[in-house]
C-alpha atoms as a printed R data frame, in Angstrom:
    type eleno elety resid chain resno      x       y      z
1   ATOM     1    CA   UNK     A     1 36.048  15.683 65.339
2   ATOM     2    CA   UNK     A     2 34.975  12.116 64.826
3   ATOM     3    CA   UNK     A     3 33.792  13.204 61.092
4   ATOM     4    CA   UNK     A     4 37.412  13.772 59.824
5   ATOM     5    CA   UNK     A     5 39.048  10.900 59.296
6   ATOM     6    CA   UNK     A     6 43.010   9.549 59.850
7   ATOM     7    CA   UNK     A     7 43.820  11.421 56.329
8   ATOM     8    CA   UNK     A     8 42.246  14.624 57.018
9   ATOM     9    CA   UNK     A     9 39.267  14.383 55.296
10  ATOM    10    CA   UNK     A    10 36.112  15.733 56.339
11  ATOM    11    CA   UNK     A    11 32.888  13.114 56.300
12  ATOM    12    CA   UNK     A    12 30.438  15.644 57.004
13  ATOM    13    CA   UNK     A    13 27.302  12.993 55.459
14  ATOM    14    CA   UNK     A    14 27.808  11.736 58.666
15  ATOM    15    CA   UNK     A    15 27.861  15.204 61.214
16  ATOM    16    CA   UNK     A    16 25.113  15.468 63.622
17  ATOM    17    CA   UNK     A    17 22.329  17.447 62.569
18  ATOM    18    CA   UNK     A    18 20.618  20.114 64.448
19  ATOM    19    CA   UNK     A    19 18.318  23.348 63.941
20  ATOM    20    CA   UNK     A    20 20.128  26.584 64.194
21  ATOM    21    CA   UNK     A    21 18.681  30.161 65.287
22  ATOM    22    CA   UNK     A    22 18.461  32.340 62.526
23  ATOM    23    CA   UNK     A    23 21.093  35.302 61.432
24  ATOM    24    CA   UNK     A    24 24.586  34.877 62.612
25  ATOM    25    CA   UNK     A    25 25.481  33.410 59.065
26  ATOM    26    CA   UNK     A    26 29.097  34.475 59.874
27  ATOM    27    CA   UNK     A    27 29.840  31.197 62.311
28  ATOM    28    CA   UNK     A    28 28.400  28.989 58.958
29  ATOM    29    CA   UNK     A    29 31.399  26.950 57.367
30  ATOM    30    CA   UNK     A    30 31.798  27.760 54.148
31  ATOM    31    CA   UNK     A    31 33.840  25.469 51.302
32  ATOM    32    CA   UNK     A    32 37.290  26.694 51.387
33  ATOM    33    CA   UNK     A    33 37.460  26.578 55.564
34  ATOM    34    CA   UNK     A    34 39.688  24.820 57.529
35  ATOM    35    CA   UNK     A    35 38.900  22.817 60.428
36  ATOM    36    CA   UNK     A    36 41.702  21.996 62.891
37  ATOM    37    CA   UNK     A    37 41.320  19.440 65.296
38  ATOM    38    CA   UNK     A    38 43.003  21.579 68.369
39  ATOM    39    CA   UNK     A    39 42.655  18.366 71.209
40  ATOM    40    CA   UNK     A    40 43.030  14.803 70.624
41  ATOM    41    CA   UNK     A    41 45.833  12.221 69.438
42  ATOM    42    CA   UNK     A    42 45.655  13.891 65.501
43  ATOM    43    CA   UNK     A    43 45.999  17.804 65.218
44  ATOM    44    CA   UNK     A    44 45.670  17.955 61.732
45  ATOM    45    CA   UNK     A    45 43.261  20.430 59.627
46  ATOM    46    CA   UNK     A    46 40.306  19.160 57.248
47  ATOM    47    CA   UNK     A    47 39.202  21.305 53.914
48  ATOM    48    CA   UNK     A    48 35.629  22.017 53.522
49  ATOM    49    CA   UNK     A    49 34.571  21.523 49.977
50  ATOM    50    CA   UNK     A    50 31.772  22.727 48.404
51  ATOM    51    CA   UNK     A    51 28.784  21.024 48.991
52  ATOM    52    CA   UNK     A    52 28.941  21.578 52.876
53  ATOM    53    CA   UNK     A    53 25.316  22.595 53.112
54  ATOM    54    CA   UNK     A    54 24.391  24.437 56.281
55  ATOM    55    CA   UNK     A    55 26.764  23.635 59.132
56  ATOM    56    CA   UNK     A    56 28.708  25.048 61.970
57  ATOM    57    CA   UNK     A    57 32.117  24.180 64.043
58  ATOM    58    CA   UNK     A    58 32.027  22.390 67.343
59  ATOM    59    CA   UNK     A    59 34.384  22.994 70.066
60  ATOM    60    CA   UNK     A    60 37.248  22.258 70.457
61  ATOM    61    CA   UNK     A    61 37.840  22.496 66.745
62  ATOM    62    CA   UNK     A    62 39.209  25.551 65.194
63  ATOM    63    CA   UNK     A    63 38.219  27.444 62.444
64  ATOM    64    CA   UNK     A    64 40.846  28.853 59.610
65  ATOM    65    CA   UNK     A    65 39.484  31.115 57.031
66  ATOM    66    CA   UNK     A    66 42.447  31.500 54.569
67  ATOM    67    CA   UNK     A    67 43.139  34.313 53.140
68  ATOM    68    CA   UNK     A    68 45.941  35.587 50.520
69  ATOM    69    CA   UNK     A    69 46.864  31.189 50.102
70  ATOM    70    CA   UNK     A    70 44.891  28.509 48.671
71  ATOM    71    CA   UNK     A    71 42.852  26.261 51.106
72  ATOM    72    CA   UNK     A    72 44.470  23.494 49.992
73  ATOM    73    CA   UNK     A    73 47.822  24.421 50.440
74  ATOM    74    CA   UNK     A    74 47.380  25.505 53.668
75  ATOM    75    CA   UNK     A    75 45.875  22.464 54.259
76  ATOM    76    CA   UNK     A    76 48.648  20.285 53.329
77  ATOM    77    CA   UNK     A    77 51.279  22.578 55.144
78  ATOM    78    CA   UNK     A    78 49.879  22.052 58.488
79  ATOM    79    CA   UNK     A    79 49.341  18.673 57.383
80  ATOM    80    CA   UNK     A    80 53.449  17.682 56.736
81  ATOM    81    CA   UNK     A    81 55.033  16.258 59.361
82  ATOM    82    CA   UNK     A    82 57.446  19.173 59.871
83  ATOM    83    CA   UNK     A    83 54.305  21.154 60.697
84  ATOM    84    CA   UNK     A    84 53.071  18.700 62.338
85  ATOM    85    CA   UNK     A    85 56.176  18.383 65.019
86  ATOM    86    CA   UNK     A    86 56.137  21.947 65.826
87  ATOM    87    CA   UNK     A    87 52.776  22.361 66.473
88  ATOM    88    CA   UNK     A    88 52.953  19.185 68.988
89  ATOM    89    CA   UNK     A    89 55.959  21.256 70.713
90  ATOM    90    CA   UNK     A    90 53.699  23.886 71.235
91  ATOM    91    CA   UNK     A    91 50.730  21.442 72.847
92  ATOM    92    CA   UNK     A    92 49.938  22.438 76.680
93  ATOM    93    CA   UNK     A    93 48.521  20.292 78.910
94  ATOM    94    CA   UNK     A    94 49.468  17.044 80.346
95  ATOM    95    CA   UNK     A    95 46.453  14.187 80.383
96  ATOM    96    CA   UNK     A    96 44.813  15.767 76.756
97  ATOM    97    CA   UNK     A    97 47.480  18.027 74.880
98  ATOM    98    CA   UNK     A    98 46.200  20.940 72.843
99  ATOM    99    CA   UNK     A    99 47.035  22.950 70.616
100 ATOM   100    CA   UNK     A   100 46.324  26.743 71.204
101 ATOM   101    CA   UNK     A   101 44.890  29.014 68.479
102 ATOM   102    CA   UNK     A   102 47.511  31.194 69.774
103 ATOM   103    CA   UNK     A   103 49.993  28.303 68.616
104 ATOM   104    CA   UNK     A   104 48.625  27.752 65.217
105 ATOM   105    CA   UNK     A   105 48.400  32.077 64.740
106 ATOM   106    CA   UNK     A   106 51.974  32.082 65.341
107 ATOM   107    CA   UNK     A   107 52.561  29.377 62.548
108 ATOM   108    CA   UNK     A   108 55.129  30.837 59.803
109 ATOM   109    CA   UNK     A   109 53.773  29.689 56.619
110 ATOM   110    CA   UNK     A   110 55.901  29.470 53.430
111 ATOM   111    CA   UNK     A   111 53.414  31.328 50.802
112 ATOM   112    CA   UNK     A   112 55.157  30.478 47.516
113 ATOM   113    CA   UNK     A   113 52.852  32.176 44.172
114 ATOM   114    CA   UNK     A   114 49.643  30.791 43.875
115 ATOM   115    CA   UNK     A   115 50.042  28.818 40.580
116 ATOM   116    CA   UNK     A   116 53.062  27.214 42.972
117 ATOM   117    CA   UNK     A   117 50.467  26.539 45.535
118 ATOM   118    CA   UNK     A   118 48.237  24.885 43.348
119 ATOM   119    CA   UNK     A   119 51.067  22.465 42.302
120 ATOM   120    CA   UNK     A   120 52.087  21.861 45.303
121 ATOM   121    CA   UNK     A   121 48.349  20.891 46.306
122 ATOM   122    CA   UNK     A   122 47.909  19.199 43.333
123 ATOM   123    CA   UNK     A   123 51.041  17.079 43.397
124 ATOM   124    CA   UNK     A   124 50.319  15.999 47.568
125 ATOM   125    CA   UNK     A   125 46.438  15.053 46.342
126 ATOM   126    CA   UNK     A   126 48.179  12.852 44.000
127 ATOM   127    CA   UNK     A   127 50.683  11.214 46.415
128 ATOM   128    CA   UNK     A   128 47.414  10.652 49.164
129 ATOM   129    CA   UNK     A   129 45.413   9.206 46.512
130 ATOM   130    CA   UNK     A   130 48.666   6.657 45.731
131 ATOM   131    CA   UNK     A   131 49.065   5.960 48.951
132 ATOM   132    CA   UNK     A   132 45.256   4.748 49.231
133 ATOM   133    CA   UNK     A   133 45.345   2.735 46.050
134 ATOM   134    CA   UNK     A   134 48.777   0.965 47.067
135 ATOM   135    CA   UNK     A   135 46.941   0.342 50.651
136 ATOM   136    CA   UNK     A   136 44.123  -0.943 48.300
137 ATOM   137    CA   UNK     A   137 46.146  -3.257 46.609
138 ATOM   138    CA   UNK     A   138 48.061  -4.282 49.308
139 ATOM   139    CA   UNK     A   139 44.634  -5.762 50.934
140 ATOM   140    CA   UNK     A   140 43.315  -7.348 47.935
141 ATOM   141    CA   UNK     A   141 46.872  -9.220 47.852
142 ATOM   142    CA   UNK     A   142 46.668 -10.501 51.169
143 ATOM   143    CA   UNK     A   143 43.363 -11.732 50.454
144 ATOM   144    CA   UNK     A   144 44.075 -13.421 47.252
145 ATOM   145    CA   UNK     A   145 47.140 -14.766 48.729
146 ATOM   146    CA   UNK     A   146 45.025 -16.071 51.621
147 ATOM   147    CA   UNK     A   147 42.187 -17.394 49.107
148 ATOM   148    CA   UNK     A   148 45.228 -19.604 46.997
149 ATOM   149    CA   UNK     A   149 46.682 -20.684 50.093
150 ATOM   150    CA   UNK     A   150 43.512 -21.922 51.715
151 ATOM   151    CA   UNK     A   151 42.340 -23.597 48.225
152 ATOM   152    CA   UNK     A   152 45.741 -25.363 48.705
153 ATOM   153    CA   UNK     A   153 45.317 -26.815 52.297
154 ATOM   154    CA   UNK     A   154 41.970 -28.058 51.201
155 ATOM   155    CA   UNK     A   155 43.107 -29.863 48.183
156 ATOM   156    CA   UNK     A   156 45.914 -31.088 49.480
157 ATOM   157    CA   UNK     A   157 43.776 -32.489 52.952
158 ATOM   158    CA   UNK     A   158 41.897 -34.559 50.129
């Protein structure tokens, strides 16, 4: 859990490494997977991209193999805040809430055509990436603000 981030997106550089029996290649994540955080103050999923190398899910994450929609899509759909809201209704539990798999089998997705899908992907990578750049540019304001500011006080203390 602590390698996907607050946006959803999976660091796995920095997942903990460890030797695994052979066979049993059906548990290995594959790129296209989805990895749902069930517990925890975020339930939101995580795409596996190619690239993954050799690695499996720990509890209590769940693993979504899509099928008939595009990873990405699905992704972003249990990503909106809509989604989101009804999956927190469904949370048991009182001191850590969780999400059931029961919960998130139960989840009526939307399944527009694919070339829709891919749009629709498409078009909420674009607003994320936005979003990032205006947070970007937001901090390198503050601190150029802050830099003019403090160049004043010190010329003006002369």
């Amino acid at each position: 859990m602590k390698d996907i981030d607050d946006t959803n997106l999976l660091h796995a550089e920095s997942a903990t490494r460890v030797q695994l029996p052979e066979g049993k290649t059906h548990h290995l994540l594959r790129a296209g997977d989805l990895l749902f955080r069930s517990r925890g103050r975020s339930n939101g999923a995580a795409e596996v991209m190619e690239g993954i190398g050799t690695a499996v899910l720990a509890a209590p994450m769940l693993l979504i193999r899509p099928h008939r929609v595009l990873p990405a899509y699905l992704c972003w759909y249990i990503n909106t805040p809509a989604t989101q809201a009804h999956l927190a209704a469904q949370a048991e539990g009182t001191s850590v809430r969780m999400i059931s798999a029961e919960a998130l089998k139960a989840l009526e997705v939307p399944l527009p055509p694919v070339d829709m899908q891919q749009r629709i992907a498409q078009l909420a990578a674009l607003a994320e990436r936005e979003q990032a750049l205006m947070t970007h540019i937001a901090t390198l304001r503050r601190q150029q603000t802050h830099h003019i500011l403090m160049k004043f006080a010190q010329e003006a203390a002369k």
